[in-house]
C-alpha positions, 0 to 999 in steps of 0.5 A, spaced: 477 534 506 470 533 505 470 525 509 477 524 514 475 518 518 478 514 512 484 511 515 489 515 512 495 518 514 497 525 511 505 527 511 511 529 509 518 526 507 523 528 511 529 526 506 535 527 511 531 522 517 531 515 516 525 510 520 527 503 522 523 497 522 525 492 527 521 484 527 522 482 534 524 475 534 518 470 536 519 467 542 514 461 541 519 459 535 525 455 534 531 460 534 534 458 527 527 457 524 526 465 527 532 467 524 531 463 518 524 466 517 526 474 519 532 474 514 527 471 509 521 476 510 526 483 511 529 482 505 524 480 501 520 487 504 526 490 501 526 487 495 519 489 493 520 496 496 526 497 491 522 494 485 516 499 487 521 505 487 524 502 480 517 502 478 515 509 480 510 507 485 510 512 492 514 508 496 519 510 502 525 509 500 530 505 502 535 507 507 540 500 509 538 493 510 541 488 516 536 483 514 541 477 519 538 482 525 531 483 522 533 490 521 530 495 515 532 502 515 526 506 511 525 513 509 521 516 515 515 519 513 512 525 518 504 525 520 501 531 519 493 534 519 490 530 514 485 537 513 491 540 511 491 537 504 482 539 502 483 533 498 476 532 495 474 525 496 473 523 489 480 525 487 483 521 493 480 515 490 483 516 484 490 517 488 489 510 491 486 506 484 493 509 481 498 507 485 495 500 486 495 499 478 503 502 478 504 496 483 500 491 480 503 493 473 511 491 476 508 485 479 508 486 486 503 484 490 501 488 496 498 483 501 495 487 506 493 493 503 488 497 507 487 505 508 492 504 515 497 501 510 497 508 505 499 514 506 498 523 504 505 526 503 505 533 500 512 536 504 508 543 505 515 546 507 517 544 499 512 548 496 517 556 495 522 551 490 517 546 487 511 550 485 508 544 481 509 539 487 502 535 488 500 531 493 503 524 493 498 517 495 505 511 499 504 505 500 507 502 506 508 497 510 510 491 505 511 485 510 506 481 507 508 482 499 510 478 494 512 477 486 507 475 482 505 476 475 498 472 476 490 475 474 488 471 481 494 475 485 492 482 483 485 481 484 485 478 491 489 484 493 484 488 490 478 484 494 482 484 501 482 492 501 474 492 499 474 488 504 477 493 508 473 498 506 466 495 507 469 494 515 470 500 517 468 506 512 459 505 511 456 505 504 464 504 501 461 501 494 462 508 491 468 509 494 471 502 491 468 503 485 472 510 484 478 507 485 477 501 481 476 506 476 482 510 476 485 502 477 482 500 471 485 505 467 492 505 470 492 497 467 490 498 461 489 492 457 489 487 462 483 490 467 478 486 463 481 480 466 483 482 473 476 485 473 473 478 471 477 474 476 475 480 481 467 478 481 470 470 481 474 472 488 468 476 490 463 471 490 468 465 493 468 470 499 461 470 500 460 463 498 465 462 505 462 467 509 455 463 508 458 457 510 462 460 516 
């Protein structure tokens, strides 16, 4: 791959292994409100991953959930070397903007979507029984989503991960641009819109930023 240090993750899926995710309990929080907002928070992760995987959108998948314990089981997925894969930048963007667009079009909003929250699966011990199988872009990690159908949800969601690209990865416009483009075309008809409400977001972040 022509550019590694973006914050991606290559892998692959073993199927037979699951991870868990635990939310620790909040010390600084009355118990019962804790309680109350851990159950809420989990099932809701659940929910969206579920509503993902119905939607075709990369994933890990579900294994259980103890919502009353703060307890999400997830498919694992295995870090390996992200030079395996020589994936071209270009095409890498396009991954991304795909997945992004399969998400927004099921309605579920990442937020907090940054490279650290994507990853590389291509289960290279596959390949002798899957001789068309292609390296897959996952999302992960959705603590922070939620259900909306809104132009003004799915554009903050795209503002926020260029803003990520802008902090971490130098001379990103190209970049962005290339996953918006792959993004616009997921979207079909309602790109225009989301684009519009893009540039809205935009300029409210610089008019913020000025102020301090």
């Amino acid at each position: 791959m022509a550019s590694p240090s973006l914050a991606l993750i290559s892998a692959s899926t073993l199927i037979s292994q699951g991870a868990e995710a635990h939310r620790f309990r909040k010390g600084y929080r009355h118990p019962t409100l804790d309680a109350s907002l851990t159950r809420s928070r989990v099932a809701g992760e659940a929910r969206a991953l579920l509503r993902c995987l119905r939607s075709g959108v990369n994933v890990p998948g579900v294994r259980m959930v103890d919502a009353s314990e703060g307890i999400l089981g997830i498919e694992q997925v295995e870090s390996d070397a992200l030079e395996e894969y020589e994936i071209p930048v270009d095409v890498l963007m396009q991954l991304i903007g795909q997945e992004i667009a399969k998400m927004h079009l099921a309605d579920v909003i990442h937020g907090d979507l940054t490279t650290s929250n994507m990853m590389l699966r291509h289960p290279s011990s596959f390949k002798s029984h899957h001789p068309t199988l292609r390296t897959e872009l996952v999302l992960i990690d959705f603590g922070l989503s939620f259900y909306s159908s809104l132009i003004e949800d799915k554009a903050v969601d795209l503002y926020v991960l260029e803003r990520a690209f802008s902090s971490t990865h130098p001379d990103s416009e190209p970049l962005f641009a290339s996953i918006l483009k792959a993004y616009g075309q997921g979207m079909g008809k309602d790109w225009a819109a989301i684009e519009r409400r893009l540039d809205d977001v935009r300029l409210r972040g610089r008019k913020r930023s000025m102020v301090g």
